[in-house]
C-alpha positions as CSV (number, residue, x, y, z in Angstrom):
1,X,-120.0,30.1,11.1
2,X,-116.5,30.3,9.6
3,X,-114.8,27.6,6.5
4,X,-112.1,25.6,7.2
5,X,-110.6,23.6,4.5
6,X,-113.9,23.3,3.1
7,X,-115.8,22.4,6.4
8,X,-117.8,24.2,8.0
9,X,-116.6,24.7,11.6
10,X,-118.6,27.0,14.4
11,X,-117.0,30.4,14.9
12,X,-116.1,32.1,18.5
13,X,-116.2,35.6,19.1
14,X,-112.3,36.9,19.3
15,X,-111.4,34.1,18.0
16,X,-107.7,34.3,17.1
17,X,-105.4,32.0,14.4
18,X,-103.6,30.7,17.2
19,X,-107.3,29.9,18.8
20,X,-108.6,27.9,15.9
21,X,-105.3,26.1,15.5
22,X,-105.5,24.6,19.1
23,X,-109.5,23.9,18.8
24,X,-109.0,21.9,15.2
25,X,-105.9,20.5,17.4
26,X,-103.1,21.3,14.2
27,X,-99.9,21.4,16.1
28,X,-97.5,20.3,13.2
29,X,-94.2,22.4,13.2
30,X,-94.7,23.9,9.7
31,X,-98.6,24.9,8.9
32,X,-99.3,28.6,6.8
33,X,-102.5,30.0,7.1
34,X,-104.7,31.9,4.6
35,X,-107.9,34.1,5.3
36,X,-109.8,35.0,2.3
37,X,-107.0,34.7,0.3
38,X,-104.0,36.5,2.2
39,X,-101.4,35.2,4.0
40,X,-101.2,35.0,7.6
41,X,-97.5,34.9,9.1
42,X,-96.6,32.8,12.2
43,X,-95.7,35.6,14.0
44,X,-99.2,37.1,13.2
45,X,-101.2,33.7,14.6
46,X,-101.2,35.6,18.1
47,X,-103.3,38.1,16.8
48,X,-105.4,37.8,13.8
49,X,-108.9,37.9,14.7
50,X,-110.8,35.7,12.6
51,X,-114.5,37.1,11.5
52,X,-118.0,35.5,10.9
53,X,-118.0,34.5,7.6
54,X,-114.3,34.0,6.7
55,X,-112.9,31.3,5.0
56,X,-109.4,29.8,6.4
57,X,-107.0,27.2,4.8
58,X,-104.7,25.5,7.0
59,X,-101.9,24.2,5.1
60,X,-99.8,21.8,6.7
61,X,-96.4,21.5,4.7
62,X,-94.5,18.2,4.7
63,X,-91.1,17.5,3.6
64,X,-90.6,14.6,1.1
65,X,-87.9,12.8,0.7
């Protein structure tokens, strides 16, 4: 079991940030990452493994006007 924003969410061995991204379905243009803690960069989604246990935010970043 991994944490997303809080939730519990069922983990998948070799599971990848890209992975996780399309199973919560977060497709918006600008979204950082952050795995216990540390920064994941976009070009890094491809693959991060993701681990039993760890605890993801998904920050989706909006403009405001």
């Amino acid at each position: 079991m991994i944490t997303v924003n809080g939730k519990e969410f069922p983990y998948e061995e070799g599971m990848t940030v890209k992975r996780l991204l399309e199973l919560k379905k977060y497709v918006y243009p600008r979204i950082t990452v952050k795995i216990n803690g540390k920064f994941i960069k976009d070009e890094e989604f491809d693959t991060t493994l993701i681990h039993d246990g760890d605890d993801i935010q998904c920050i989706h970043l909006m403009a405001g006007g």
